[in-house]
RODO-2510 file (C-alpha; in nm, 4 decimals, decimal comma):
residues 492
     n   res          X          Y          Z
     1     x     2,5841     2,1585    -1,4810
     2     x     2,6216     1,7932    -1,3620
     3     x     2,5739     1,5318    -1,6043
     4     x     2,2746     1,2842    -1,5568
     5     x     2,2840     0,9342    -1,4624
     6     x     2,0035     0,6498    -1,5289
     7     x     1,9918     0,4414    -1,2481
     8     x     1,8111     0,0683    -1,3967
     9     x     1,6912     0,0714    -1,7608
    10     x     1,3536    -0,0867    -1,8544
    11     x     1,5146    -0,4342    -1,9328
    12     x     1,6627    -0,4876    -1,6439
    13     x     1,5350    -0,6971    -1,3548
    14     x     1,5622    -0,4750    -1,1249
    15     x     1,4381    -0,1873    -1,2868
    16     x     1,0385    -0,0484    -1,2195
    17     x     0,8032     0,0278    -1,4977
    18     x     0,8878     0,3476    -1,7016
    19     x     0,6675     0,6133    -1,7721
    20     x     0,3459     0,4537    -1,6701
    21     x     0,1769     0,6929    -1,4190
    22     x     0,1021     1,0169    -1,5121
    23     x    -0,0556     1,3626    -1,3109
    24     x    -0,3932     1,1759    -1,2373
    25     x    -0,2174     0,8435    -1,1796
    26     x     0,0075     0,9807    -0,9007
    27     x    -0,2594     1,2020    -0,7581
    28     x    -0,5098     0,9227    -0,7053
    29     x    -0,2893     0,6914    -0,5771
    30     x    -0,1674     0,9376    -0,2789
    31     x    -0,5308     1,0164    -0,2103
    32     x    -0,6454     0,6894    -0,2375
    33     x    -0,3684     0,6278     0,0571
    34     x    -0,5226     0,8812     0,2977
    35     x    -0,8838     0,7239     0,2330
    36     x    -1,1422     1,0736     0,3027
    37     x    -1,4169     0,9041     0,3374
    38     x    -1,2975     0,6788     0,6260
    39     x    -1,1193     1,0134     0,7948
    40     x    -1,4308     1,1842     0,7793
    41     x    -1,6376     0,9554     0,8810
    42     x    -1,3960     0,7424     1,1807
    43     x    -1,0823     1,0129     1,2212
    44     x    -1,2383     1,3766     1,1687
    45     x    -1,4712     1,3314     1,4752
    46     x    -1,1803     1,2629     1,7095
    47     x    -1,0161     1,6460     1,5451
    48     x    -1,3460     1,8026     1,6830
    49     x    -1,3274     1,6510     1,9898
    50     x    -1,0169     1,8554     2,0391
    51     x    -1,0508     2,1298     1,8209
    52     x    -1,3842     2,2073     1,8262
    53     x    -1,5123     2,4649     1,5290
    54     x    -1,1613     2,5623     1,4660
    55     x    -1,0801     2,2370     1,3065
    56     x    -1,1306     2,3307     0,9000
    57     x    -0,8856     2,6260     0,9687
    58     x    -0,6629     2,3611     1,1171
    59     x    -0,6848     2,1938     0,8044
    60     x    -0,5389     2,5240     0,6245
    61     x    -0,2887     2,6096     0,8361
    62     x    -0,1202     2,2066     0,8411
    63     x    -0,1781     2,2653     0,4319
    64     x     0,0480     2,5543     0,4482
    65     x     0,3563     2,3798     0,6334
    66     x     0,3190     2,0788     0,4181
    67     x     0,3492     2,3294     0,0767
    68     x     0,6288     2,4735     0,1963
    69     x     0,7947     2,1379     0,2874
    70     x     0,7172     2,0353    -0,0520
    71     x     0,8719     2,3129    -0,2128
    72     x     1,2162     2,2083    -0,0656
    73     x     1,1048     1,7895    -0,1043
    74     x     0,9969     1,8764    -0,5068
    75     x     1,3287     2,0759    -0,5357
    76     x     1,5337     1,7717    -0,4094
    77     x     1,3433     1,5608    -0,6208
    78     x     1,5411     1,7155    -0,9573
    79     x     1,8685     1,5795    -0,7970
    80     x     1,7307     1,2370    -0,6838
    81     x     1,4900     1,0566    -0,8533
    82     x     1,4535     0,7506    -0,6458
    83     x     1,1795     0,4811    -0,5122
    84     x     1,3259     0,5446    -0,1715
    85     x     1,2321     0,9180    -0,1465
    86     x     1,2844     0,9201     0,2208
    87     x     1,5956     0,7435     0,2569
    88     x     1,7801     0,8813    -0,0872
    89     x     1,6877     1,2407     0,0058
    90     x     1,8180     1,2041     0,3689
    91     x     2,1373     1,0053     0,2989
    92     x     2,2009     1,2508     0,0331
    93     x     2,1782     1,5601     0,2537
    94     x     2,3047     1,4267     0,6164
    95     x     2,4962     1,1161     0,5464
    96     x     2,4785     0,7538     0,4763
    97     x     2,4080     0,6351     0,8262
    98     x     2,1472     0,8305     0,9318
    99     x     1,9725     0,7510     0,5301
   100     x     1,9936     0,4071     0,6419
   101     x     1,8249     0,4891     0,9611
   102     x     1,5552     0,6911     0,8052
   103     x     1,5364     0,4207     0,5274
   104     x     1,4244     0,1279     0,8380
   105     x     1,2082     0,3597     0,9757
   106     x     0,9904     0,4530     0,6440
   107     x     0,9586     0,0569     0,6171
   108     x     0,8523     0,0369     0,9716
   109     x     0,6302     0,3359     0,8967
   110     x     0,4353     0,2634     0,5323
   111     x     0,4071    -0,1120     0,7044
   112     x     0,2382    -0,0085     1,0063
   113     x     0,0172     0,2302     0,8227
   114     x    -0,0661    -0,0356     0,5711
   115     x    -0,0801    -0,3187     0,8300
   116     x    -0,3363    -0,1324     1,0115
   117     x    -0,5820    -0,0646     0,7791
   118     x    -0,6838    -0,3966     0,7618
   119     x    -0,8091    -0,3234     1,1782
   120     x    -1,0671    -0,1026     0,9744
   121     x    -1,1566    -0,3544     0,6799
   122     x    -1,2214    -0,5936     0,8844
   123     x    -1,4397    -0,3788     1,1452
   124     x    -1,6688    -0,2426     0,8599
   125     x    -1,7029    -0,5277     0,6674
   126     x    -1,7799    -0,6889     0,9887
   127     x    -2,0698    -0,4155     1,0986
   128     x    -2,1924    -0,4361     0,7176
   129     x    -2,2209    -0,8116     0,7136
   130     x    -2,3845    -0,8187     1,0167
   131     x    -2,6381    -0,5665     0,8995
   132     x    -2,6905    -0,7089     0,5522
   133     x    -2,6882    -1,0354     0,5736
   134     x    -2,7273    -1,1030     0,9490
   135     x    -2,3845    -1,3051     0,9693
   136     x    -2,0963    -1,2503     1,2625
   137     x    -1,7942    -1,2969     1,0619
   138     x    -1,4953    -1,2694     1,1982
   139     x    -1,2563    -0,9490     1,1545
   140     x    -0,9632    -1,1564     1,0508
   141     x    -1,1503    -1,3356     0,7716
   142     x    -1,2142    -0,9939     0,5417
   143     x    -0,8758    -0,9180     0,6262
   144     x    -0,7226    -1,1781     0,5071
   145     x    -0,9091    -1,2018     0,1966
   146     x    -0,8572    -0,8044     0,0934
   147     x    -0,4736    -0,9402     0,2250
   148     x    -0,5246    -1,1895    -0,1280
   149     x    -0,6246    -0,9161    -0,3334
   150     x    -0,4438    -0,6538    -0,1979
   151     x    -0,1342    -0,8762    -0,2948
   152     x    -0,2675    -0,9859    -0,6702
   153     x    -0,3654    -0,6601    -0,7531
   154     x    -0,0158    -0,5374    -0,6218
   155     x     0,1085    -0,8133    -0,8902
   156     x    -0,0686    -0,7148    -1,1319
   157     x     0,1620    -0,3555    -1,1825
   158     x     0,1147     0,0299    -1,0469
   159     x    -0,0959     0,0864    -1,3995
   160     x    -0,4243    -0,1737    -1,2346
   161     x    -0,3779    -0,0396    -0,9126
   162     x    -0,4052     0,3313    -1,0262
   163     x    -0,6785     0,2294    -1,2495
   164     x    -0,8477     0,1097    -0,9464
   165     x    -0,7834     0,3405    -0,7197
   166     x    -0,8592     0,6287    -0,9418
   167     x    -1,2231     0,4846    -0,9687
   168     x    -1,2950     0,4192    -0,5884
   169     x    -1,1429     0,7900    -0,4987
   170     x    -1,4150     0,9579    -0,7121
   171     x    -1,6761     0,7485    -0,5642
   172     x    -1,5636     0,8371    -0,1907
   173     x    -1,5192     1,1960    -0,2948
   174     x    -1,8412     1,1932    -0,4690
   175     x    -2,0136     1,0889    -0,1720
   176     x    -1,8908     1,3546     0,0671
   177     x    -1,9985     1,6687    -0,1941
   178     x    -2,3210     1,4742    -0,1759
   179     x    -2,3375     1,5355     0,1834
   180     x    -2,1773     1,8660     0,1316
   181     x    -2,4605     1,9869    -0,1164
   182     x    -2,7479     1,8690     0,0906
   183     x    -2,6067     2,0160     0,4426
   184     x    -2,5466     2,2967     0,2389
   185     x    -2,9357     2,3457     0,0325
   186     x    -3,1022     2,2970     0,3858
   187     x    -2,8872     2,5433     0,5725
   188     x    -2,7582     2,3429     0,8676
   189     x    -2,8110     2,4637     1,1561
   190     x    -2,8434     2,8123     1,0495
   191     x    -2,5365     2,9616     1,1943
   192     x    -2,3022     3,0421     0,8821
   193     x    -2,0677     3,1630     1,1492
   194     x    -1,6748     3,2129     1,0400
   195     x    -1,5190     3,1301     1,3345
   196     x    -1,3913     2,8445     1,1572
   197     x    -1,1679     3,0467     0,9872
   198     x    -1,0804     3,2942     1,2639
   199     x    -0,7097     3,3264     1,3381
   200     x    -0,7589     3,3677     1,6711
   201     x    -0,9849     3,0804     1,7042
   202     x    -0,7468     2,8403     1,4848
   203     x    -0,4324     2,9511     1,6774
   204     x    -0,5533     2,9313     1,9847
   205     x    -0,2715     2,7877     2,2416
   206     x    -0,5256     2,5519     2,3617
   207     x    -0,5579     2,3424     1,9964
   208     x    -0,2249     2,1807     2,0526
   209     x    -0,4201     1,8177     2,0274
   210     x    -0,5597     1,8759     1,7466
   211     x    -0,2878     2,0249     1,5297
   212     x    -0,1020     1,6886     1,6283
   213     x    -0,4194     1,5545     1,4949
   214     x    -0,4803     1,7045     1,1779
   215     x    -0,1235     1,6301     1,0676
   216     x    -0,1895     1,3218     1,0064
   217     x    -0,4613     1,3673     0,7604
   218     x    -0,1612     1,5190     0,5009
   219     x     0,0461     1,1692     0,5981
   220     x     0,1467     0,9457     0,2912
   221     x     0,1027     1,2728     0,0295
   222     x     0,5121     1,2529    -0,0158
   223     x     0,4438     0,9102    -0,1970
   224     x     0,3966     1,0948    -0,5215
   225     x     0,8227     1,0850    -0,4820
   226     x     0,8178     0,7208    -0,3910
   227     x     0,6570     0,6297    -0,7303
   228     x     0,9112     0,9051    -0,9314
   229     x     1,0846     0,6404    -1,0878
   230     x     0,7398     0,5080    -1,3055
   231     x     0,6341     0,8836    -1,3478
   232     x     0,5966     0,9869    -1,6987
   233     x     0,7290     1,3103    -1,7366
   234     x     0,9692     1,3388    -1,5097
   235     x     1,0081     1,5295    -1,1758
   236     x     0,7384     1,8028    -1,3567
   237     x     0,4952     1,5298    -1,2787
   238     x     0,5711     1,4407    -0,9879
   239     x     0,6288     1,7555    -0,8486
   240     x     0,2350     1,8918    -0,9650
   241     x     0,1212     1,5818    -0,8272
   242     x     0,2514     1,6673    -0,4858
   243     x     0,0843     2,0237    -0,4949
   244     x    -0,2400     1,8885    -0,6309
   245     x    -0,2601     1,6819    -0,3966
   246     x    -0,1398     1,9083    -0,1091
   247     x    -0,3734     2,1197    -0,2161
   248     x    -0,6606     1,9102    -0,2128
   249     x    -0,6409     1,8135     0,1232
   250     x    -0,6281     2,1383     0,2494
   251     x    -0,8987     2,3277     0,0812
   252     x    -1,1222     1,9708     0,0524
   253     x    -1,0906     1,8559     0,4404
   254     x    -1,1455     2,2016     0,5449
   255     x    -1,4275     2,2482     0,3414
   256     x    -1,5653     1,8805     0,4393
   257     x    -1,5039     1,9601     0,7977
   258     x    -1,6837     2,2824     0,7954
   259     x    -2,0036     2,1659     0,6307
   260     x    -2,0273     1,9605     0,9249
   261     x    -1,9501     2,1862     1,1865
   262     x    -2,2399     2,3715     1,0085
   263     x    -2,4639     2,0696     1,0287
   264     x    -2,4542     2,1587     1,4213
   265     x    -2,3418     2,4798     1,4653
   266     x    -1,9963     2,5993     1,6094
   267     x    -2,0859     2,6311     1,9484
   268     x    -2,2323     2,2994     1,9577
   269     x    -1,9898     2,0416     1,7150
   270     x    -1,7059     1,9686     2,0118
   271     x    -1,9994     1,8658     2,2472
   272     x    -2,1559     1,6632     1,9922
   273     x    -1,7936     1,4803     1,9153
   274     x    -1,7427     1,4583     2,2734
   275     x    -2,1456     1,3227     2,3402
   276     x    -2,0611     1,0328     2,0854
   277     x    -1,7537     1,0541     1,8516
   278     x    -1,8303     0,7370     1,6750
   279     x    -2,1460     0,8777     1,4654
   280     x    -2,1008     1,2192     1,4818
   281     x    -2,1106     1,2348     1,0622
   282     x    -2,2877     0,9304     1,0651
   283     x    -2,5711     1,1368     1,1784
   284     x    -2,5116     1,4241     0,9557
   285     x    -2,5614     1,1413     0,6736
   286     x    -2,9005     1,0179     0,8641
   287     x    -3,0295     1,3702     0,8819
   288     x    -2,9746     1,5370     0,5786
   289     x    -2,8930     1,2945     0,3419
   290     x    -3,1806     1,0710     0,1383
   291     x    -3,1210     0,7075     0,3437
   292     x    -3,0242     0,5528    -0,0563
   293     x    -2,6727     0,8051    -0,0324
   294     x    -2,6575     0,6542     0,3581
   295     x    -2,6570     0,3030     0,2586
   296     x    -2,3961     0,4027    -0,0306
   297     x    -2,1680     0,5712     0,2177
   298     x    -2,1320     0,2808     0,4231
   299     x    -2,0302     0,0212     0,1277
   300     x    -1,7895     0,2735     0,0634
   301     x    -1,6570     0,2889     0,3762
   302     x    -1,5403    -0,0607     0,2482
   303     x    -1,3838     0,0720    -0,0636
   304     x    -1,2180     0,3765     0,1019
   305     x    -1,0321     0,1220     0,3182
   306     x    -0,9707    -0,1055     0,0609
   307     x    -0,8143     0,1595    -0,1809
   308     x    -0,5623     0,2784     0,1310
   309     x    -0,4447    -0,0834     0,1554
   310     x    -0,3470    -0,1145    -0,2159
   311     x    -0,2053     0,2339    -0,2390
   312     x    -0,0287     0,1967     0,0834
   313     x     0,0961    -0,1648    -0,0167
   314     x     0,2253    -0,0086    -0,3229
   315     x     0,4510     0,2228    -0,1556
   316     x     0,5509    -0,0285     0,1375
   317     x     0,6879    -0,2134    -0,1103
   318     x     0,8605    -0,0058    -0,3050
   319     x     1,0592     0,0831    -0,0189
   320     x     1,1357    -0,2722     0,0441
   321     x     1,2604    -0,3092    -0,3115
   322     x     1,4550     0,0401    -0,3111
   323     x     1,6328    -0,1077    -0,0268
   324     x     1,6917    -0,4150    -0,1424
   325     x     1,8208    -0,3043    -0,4997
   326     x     2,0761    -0,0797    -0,2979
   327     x     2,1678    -0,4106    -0,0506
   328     x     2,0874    -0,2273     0,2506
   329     x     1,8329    -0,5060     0,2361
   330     x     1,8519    -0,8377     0,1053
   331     x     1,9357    -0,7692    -0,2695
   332     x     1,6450    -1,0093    -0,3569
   333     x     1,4058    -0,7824    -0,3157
   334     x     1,5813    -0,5578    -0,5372
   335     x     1,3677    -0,7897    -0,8589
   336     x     1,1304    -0,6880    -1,0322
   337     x     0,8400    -0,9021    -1,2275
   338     x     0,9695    -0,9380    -1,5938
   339     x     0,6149    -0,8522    -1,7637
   340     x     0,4342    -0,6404    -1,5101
   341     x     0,7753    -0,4831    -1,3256
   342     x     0,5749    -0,4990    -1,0418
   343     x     0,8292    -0,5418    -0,7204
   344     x     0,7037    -0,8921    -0,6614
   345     x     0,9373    -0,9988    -0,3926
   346     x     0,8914    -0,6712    -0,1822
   347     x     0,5749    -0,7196    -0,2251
   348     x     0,5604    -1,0914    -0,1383
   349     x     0,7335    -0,9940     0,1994
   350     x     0,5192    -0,7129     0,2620
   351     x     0,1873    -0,9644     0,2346
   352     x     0,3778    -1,1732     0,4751
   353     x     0,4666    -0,9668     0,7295
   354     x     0,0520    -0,7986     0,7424
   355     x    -0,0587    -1,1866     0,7012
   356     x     0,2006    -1,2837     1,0074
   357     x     0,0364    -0,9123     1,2154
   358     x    -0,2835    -1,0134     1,1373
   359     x    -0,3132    -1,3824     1,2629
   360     x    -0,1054    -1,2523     1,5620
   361     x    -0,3665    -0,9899     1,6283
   362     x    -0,6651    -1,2927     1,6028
   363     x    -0,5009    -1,5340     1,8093
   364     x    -0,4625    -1,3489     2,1173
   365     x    -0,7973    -1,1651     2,0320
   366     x    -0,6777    -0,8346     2,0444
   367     x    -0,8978    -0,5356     1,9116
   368     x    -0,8763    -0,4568     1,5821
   369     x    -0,9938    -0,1349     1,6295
   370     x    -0,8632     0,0037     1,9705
   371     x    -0,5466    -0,2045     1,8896
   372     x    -0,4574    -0,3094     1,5050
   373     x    -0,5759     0,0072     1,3560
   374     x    -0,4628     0,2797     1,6686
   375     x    -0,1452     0,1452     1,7505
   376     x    -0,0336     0,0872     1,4016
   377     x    -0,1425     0,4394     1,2146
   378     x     0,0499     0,6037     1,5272
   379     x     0,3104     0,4521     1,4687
   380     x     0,3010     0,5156     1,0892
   381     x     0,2504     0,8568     1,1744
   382     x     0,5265     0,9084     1,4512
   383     x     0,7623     0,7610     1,1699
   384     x     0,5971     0,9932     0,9006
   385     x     0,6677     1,3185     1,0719
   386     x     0,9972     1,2443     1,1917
   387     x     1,0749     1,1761     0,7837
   388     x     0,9790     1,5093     0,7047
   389     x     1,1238     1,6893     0,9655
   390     x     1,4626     1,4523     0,8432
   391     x     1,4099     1,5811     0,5024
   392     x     1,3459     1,9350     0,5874
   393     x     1,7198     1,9368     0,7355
   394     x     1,8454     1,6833     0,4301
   395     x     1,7086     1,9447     0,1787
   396     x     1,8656     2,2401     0,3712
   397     x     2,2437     2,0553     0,3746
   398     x     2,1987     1,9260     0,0507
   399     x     2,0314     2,2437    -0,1643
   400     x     2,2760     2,4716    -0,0398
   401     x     2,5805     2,2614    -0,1047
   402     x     2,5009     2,1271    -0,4135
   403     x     2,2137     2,4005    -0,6072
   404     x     2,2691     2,7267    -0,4733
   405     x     2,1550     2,7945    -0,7526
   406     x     1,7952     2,7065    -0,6516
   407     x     1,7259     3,0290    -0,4849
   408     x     1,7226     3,1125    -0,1151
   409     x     1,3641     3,0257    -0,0445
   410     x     1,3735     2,6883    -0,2429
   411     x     1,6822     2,6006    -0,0414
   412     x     1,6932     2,7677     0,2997
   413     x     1,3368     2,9323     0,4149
   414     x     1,0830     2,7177     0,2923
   415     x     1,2109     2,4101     0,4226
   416     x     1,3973     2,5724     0,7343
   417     x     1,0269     2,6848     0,8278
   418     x     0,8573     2,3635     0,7640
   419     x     1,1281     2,2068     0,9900
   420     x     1,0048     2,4512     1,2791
   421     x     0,6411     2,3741     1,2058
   422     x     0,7042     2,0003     1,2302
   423     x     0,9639     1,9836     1,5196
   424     x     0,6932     2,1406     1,6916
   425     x     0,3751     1,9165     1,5142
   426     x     0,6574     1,6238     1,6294
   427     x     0,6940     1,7361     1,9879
   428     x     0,2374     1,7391     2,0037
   429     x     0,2268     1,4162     1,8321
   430     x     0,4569     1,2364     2,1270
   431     x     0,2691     1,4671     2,4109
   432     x    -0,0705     1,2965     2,2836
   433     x     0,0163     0,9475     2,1919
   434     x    -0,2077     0,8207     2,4756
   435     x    -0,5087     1,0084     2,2625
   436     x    -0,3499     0,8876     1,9265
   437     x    -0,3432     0,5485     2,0784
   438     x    -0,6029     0,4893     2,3324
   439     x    -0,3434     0,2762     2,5298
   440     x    -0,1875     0,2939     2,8274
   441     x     0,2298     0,4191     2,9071
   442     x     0,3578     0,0876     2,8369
   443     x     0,2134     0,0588     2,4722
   444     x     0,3408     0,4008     2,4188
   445     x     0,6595     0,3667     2,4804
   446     x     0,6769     0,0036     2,3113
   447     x     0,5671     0,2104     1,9780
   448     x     0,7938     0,4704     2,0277
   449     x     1,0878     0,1989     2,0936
   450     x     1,0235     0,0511     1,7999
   451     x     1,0626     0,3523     1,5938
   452     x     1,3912     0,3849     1,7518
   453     x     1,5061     0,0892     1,6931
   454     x     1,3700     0,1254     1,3567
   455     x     1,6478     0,4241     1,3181
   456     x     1,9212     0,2052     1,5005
   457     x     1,9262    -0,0890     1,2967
   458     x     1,9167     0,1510     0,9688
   459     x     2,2460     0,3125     1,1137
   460     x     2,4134    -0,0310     1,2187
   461     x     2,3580    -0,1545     0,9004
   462     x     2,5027     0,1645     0,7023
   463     x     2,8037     0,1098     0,9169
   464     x     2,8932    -0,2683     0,8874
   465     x     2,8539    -0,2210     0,5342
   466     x     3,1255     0,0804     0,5413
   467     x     3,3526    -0,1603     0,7733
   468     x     3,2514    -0,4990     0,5480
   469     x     3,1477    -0,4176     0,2111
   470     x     3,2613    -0,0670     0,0998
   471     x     3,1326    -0,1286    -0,2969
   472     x     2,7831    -0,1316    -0,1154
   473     x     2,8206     0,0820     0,1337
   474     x     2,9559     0,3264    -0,1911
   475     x     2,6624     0,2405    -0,3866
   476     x     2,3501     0,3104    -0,0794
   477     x     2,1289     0,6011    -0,2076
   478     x     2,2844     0,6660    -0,5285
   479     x     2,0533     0,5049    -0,8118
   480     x     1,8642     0,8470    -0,9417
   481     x     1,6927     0,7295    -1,2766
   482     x     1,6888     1,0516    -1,5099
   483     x     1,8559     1,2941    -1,2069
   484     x     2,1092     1,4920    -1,2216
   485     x     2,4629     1,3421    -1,0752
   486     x     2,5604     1,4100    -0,7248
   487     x     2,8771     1,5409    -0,7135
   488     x     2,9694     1,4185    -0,3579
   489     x     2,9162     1,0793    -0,4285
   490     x     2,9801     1,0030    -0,0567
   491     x     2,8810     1,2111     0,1987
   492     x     2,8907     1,0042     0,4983
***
């Protein structure tokens, strides 16, 4: 059995806080990242425009490729314990190079999913202000100023954040079995149809939009690895994190989604998303909900977004100090706060680099909506699924070479099947961008150029270090605190 290696003990600077996040911790955190109540409310209605009635099925079926890509991720996870999930687990299975590559795009990727969110802070607290208080603020302002305490709270150590997030999750959660329970007492529409659940219906060739859609709904639950290194407990935590929360978004969502296709009935919820996508659960809040719980839902809105931008710029910048500890990055970033051993110069960077987006975005008064929030979360999500797909094949290479011991479906089928699903999830996601983005050919294929040049400056980098600096270049993806040893140490 390989021996074990501890990759930056608690007194180091830059080593992350030890055994502060446990099962709940971790679980809220992901969630929190994925915000329901703003998918329900602003993303869901955009899966029934496409889906239709089929879409809380949808929900089951993406649930099932993303367990069994977890079973291969969580199995990887023994061997490397690292902040850089991604980019350890893919340098480890297919090389060095194309780690490095993976490792820019994941910072491209939690950056533009972070970055974006503050399109939707500023758009709700916008609406709210306006309805409230009869003022027209500006977009940029609430952005900025959840940018502040985004960046304090970030400061401040993963223990405040999860303590924070934990609190707004059960409020936004809360809220939706509200609605669920009153849709639910009155009867709906009165069609308790199963359809929803029909595997004909579900698998229909025709629901090729929407599976691209619902994908992303699952996107950011693989941070439970990011944050392995201040899991207490070990990879056991970590790894029933990542099923809880799997889990929950499967059997939640599809519930949610299927209380409101009952709300209109299953022959009539894709016209209804198509007759006015915007409110289409708005109005299942205004007509079955008391207007108190309707007022609540839309202050949460505010919350929901506001939890996905700490939780998001939590794992954004862990990736920037993962790097930077390793010196694929400047090693700066590699330090970590000596009382709170929060990240604070990845996390410093990160606030710069949404504060530079944002005042880019208000200056040439560009949408924050149609532009900040679409363009960004697609490409998030373009980088997100090509990660997994990465990892799928990383797991495969690495599993069977090193653990054979693991078992054939831990090494081989579960993630050689999760690779199909997503290659294919992949291949919808860049046949839809123009519905993922709302934009035109030449914004697609700017997003999808900068994902690639995400990869290629990863893999230049990896390689002028192996030319230039081979002590670094030996040293990229190694640091596994509490993991077993790899015994190729370079597999390049």
């Amino acid at each position: 059995m390989p021996g074990h290696v501890t990759g930056s003990p608690a007194n180091r600077p830059d080593a992350l806080a030890g055994n502060v996040m446990g099962t709940k911790d971790l679980v809220f955190t992901v969630l929190a990242a994925l915000a329901p109540l703003t998918l329900i409310v602003a993303v869901a209605p955009l899966h029934f425009l496409k889906g239709g009635a089929a879409v809380p099925g949808g929900y089951l079926v993406a649930g099932v490729v993303m367990a069994l890509f977890a079973v291969g991720f969580m199995t990887m996870s023994r061997y490397v314990r690292n902040a850089g999930a991604f980019y350890a687990t893919i340098a480890r299975g297919l090389g060095k190079p194309t780690g490095s590559g993976a490792a820019v795009l994941a910072v491209a990727a939690y950056n533009a999913l972070q970055i974006s969110t503050y399109g939707a802070l500023g758009v709700y607290a916008n609406t709210t202000f306006a309805k409230y208080f009869h003022l027209d603020v500006p977009w940029y302002v609430f952005a900025l100023i959840g940018l502040v305490f985004v960046a304090w709270l970030g400061y401040r150590g993963i223990h405040t954040s999860a303590r924070i997030l934990g609190i707004l999750l059960v409020l936004e959660t809360a809220v939706l079995v509200v609605l669920a329970v009153y849709v639910l007492v009155k009867g709906g529409s009165g069609d308790w149809s199963a359809v929803s659940f029909s595997p004909a219906a579900v698998l229909d060739p025709g629901n090729g939009a929407m599976f691209a859609l619902v994908a992303g709904a699952f996107m950011g639950f693989e941070a439970t690895a990011i944050f392995s290194e201040e899991a207490r407990g070990g990879i056991r935590t970590v790894r029933r994190a990542t099923y809880i929360a799997v889990a929950f978004i499967a059997v939640f969502y599809a519930f949610i989604t299927w209380v409101i296709v009952l709300a209109y009935g299953p022959a009539k919820i894709a016209a209804a998303a198509e007759a006015d996508p915007v409110n289409l659960v708005v109005t299942v809040f205004d007509t079955y909900v008391p207007a108190p719980i309707v007022e609540v839902m839309n202050i949460l809105l505010l919350t929901s977004a506001f939890a996905a931008l700490l939780a998001l710029h939590n794992a954004a910048n862990r990736y920037f100090f993962a790097l930077g500890r390793e010196g694929l990055l400047p090693q700066v970033l590699g330090r970590t706060h000596p009382r709170t051993k929060a990240p604070w110069a990845a996390g410093l960077l990160q606030t710069a680099v949404a504060a530079v987006v944002v005042a880019v975005f208000a200056a040439f008064g560009l949408d924050p909506y149609l532009g900040l929030l679409l363009w960004g979360s697609t490409l998030g999500f373009l980088g997100i699924i090509t990660l997994w797909a990465l990892c799928s094949l990383a797991v495969i290479r690495f599993l069977r070479r090193e653990a054979p011991e693991a078992g054939l479906f831990r090494t081989t089928i579960a993630p050689g099947l999760s690779f199909a699903a997503l290659a294919v999830v992949l291949f919808l996601v860049l046949t839809n961008l123009p519905l993922l983005t709302g934009a035109g050919t030449v914004t697609n294929v700017l997003i999808v150029g900068v994902a690639a040049v995400a990869v290629v400056v990863g893999v230049v980098r990896a390689l002028y270090l192996r030319a230039r600096s081979p002590r670094l270049y030996g040293g990229l993806a190694q640091t596994s605190v509490d993991g077993p040893r790899d015994l190729a140490a370079d597999n390049a």
